[in-house]
C-alpha positions as protocol buffer text, in pm:
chain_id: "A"
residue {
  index: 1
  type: UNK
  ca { x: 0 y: 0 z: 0 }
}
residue {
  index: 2
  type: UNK
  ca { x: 111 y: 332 z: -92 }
}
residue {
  index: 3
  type: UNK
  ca { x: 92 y: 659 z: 146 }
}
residue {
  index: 4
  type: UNK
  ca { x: 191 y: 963 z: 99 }
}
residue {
  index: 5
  type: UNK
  ca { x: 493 y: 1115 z: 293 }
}
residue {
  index: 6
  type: UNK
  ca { x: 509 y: 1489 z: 144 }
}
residue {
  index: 7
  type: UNK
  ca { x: 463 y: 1695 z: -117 }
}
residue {
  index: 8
  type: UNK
  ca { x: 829 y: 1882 z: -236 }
}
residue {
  index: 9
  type: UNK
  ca { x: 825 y: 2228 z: -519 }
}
residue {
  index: 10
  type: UNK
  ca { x: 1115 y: 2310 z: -617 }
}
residue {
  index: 11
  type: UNK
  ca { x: 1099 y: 2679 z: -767 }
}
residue {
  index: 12
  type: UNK
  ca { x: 1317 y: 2943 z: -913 }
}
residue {
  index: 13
  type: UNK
  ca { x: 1277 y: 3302 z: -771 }
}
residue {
  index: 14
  type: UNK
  ca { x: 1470 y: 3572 z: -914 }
}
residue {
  index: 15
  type: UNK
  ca { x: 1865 y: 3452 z: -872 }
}
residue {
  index: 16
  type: UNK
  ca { x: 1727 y: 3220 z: -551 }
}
residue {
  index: 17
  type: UNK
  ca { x: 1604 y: 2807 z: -559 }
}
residue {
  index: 18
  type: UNK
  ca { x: 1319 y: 2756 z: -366 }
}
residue {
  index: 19
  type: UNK
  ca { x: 1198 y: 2452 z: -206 }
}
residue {
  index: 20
  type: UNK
  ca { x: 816 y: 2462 z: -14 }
}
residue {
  index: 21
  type: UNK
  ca { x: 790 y: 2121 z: 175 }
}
residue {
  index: 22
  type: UNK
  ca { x: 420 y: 2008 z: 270 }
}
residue {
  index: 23
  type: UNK
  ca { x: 383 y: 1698 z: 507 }
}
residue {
  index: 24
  type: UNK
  ca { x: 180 y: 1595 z: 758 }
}
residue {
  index: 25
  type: UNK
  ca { x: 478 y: 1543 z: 1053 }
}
residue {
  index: 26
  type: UNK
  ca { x: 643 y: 1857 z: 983 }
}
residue {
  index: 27
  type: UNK
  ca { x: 392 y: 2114 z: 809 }
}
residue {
  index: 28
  type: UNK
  ca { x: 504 y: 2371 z: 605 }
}
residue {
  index: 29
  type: UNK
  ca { x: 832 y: 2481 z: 526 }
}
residue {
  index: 30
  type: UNK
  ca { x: 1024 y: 2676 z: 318 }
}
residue {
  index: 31
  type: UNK
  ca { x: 1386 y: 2653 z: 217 }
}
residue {
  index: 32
  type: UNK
  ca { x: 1585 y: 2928 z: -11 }
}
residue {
  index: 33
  type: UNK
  ca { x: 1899 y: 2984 z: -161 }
}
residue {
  index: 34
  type: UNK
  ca { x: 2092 y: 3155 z: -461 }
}
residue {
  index: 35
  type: UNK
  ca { x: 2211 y: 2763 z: -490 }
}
residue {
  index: 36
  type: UNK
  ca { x: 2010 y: 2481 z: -568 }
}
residue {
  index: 37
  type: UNK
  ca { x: 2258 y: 2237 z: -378 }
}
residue {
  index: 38
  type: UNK
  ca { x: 2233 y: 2447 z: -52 }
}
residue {
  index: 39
  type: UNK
  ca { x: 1851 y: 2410 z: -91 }
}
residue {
  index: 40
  type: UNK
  ca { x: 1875 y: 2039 z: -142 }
}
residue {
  index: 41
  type: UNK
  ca { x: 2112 y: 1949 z: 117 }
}
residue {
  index: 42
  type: UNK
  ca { x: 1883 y: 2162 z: 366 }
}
residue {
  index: 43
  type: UNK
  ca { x: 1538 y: 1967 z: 284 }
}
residue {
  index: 44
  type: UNK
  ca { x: 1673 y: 1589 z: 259 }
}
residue {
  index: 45
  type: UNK
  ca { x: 1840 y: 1617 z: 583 }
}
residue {
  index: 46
  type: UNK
  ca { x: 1532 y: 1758 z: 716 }
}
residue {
  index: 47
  type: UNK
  ca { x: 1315 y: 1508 z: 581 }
}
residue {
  index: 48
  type: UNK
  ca { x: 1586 y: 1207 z: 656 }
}
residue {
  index: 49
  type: UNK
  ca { x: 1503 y: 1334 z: 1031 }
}
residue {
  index: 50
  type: UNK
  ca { x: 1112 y: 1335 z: 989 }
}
residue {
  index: 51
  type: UNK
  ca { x: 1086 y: 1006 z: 850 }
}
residue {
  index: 52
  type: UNK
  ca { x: 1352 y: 827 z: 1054 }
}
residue {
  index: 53
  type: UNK
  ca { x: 1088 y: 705 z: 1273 }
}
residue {
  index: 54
  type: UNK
  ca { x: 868 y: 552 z: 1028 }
}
């Protein structure tokens, strides 16, 4: 069975990457920088966090 976890948008603003996180553990989020590594390495270590319990 499949579920859910979260829902990731990955955006360009400008000269910034954005990355809006939805889930139900953690909510919300938003996560910007001028690069799109710094913006990756800040959501997966987020998310490796959330979902470590799982």
């Amino acid at each position: 069975m499949q579920e859910e976890l979260c829902i990731i948008e990955i955006l360009k603003d400008n000269n910034d990457f954005v990355a809006r996180i939805k889930s139900d553990l953690g909510g919300n989020r938003e996560y910007k920088s001028q690069y799109f590594e710094d913006v990756l390495e800040q959501f997966v270590m987020d998310l490796q966090e959330e979902f470590e319990s799982l």
